[in-house]
Residue frames as a rotation matrix with the C-alpha (Angstrom) as fourth column:
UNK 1
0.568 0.823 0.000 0.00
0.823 -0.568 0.000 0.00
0.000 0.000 -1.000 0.00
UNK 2
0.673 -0.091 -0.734 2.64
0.306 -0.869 0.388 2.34
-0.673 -0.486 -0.557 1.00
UNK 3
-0.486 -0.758 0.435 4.73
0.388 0.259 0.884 1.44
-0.783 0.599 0.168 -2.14
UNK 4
-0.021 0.755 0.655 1.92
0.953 -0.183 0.241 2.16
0.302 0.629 -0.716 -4.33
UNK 5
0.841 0.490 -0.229 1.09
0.501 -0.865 -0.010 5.73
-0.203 -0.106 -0.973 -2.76
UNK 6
0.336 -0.778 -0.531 4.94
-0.149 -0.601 0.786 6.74
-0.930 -0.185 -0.317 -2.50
UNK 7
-0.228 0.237 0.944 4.73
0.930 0.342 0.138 5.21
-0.290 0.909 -0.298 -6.81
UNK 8
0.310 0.865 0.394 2.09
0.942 -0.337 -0.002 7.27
0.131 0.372 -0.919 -7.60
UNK 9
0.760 -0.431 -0.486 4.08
0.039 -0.717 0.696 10.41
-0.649 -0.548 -0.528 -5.72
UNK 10
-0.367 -0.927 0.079 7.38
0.242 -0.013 0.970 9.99
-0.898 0.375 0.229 -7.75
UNK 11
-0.307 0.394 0.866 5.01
0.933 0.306 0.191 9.86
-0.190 0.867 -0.461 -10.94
UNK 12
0.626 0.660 -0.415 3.61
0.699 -0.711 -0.075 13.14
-0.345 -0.243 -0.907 -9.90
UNK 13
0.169 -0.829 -0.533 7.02
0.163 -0.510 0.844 14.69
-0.972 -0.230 0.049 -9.58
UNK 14
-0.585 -0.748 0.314 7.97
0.368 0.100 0.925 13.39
-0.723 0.656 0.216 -12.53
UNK 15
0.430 0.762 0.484 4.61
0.865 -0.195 -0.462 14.59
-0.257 0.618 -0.743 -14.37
UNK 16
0.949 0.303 -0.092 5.16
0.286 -0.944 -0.163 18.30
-0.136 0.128 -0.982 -13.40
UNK 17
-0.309 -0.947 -0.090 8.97
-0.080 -0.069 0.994 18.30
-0.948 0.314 -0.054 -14.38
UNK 18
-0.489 0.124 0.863 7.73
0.807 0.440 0.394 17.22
-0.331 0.890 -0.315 -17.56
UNK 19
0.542 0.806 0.237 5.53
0.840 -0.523 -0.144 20.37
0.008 0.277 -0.961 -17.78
UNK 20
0.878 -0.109 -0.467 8.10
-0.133 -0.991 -0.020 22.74
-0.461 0.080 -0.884 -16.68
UNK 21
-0.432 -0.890 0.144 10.43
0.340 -0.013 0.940 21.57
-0.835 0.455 0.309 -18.91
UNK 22
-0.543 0.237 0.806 8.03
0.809 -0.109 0.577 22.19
0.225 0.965 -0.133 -22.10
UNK 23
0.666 0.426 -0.613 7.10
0.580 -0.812 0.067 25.59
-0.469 -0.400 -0.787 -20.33
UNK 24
-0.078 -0.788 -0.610 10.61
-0.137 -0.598 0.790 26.56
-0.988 0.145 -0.061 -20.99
UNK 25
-0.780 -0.178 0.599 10.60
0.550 0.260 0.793 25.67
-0.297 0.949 -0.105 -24.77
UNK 26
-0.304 0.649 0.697 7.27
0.631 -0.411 0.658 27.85
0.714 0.640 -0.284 -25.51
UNK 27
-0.683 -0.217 0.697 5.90
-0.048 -0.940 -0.339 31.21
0.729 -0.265 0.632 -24.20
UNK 28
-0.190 0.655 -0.732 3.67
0.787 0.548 0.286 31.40
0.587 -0.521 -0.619 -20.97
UNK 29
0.239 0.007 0.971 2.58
-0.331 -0.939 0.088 33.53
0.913 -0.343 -0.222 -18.73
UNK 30
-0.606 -0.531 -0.593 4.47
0.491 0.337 -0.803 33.05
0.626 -0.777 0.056 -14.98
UNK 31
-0.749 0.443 0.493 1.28
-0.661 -0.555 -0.505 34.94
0.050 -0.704 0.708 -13.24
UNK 32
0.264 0.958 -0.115 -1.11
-0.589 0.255 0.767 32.27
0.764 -0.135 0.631 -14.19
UNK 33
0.451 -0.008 0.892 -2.19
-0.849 0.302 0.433 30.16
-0.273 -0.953 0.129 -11.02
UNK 34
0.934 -0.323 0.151 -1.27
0.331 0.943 -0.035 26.72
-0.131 0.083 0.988 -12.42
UNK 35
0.513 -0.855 0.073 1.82
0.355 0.134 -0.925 27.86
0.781 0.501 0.372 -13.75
UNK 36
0.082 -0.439 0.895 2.74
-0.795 -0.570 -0.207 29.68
0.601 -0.694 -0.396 -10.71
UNK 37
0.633 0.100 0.768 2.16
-0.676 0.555 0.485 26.32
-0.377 -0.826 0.419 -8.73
UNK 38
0.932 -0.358 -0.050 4.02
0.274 0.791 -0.547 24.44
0.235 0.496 0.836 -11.19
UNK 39
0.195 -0.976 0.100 7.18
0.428 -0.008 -0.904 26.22
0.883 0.219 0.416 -10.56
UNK 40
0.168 -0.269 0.948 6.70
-0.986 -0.037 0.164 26.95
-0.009 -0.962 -0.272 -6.44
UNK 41
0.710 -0.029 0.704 6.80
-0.432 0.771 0.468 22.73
-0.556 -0.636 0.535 -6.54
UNK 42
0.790 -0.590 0.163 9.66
0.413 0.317 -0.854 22.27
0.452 0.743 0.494 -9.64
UNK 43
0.731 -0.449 0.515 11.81
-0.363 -0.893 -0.265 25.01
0.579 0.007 -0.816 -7.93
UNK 44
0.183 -0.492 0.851 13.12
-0.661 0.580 0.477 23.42
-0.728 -0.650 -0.219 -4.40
UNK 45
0.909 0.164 0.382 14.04
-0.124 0.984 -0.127 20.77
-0.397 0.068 0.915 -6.78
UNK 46
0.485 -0.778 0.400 15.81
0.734 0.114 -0.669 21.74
0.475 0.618 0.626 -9.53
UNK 47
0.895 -0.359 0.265 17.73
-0.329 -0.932 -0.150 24.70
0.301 0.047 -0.952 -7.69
UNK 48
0.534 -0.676 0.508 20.18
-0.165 0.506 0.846 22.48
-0.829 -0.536 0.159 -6.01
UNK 49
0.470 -0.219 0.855 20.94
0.607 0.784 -0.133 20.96
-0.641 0.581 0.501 -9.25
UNK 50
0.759 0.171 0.628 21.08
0.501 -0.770 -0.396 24.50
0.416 0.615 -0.670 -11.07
UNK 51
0.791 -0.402 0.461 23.68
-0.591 -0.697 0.407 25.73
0.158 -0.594 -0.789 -8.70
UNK 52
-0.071 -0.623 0.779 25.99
0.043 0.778 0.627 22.54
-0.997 0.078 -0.028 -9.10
UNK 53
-0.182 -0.347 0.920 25.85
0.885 0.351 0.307 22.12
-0.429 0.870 0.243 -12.82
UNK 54
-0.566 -0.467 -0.679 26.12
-0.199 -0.722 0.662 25.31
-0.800 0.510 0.316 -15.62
UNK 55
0.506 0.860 -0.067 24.16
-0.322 0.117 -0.939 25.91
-0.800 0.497 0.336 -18.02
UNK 56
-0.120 -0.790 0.601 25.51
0.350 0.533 0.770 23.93
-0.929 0.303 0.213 -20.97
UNK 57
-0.779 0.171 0.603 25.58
0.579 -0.171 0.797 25.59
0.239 0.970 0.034 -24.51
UNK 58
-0.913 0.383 0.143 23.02
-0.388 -0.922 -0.009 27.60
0.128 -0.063 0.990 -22.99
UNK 59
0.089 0.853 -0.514 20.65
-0.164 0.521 0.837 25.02
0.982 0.009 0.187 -22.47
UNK 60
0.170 0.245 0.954 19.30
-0.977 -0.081 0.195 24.10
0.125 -0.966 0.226 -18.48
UNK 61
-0.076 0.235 -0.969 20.23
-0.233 0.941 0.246 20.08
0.969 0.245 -0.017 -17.69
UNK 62
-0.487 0.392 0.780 19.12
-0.796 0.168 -0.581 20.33
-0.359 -0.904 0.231 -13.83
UNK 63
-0.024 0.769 0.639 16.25
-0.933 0.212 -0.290 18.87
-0.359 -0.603 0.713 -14.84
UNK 64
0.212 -0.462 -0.861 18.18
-0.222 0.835 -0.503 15.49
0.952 0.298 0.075 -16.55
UNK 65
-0.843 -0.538 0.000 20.34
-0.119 0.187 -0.975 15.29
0.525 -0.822 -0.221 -13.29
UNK 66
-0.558 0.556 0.617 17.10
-0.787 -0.119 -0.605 15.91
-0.263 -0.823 0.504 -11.15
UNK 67
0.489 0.824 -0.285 15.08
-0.851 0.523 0.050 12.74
0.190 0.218 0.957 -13.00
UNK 68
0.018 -0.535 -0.845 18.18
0.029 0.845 -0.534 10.82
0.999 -0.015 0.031 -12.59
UNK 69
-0.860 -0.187 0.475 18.52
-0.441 -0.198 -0.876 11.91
0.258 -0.962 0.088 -8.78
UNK 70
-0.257 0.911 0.323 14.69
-0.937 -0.154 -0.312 11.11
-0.235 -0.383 0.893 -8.26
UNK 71
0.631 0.163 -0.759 14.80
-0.593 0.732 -0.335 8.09
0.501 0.662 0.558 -9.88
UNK 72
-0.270 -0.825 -0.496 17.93
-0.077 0.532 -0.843 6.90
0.960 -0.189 -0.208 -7.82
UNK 73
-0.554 0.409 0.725 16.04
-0.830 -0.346 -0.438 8.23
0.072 -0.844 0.531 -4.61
UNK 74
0.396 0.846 -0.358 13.16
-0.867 0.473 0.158 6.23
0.303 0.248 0.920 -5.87
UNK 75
0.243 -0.313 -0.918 15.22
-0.462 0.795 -0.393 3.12
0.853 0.520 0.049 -5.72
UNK 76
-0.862 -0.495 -0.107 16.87
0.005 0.203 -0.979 3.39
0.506 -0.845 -0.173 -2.51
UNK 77
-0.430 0.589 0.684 13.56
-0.902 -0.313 -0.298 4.07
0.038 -0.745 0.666 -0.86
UNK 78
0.389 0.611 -0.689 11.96
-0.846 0.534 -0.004 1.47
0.366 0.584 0.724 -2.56
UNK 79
0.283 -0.121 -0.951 14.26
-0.020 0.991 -0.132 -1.43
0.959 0.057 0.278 -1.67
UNK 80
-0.927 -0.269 0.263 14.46
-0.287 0.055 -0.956 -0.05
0.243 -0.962 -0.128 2.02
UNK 81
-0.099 0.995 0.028 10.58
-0.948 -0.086 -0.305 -1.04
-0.301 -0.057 0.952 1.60
């Protein structure tokens, strides 16, 4: 049960990473409510990651490093479950 809910939770994450990454690729407006919530719960993530790595060529890969990080999290939690 608790494997399933804390699933379903990582999926989330990984949903709305997925959104603010194709935010950044097309224009938006950063006042609307969703979008404003999308990047008060993307933020605490990727900043760590954004402050360790440089943008490369001008492009942002936090949020590569941050699916691999979350994804390695995932694991370790998982098999302590």
């Amino acid at each position: 049960m608790i494997i399933e809910i804390l699933d379903l939770f990582f999926q989330a994450i990984y949903l709305v990473l997925i959104v603010r990454i194709a935010l950044s690729w097309i224009p938006h407006d950063k006042q609307h409510p969703i979008i404003e919530w999308i990047y008060k719960v993307t933020t605490p993530i990727l900043k760590p990651f954004q402050q360790m790595i440089p943008p490369i060529g001008g492009m942002d890969v936090s949020p590569i490093v941050a699916f691999f990080a979350i994804g390695f999290l995932k694991r370790i939690l998982f098999s302590i479950l």
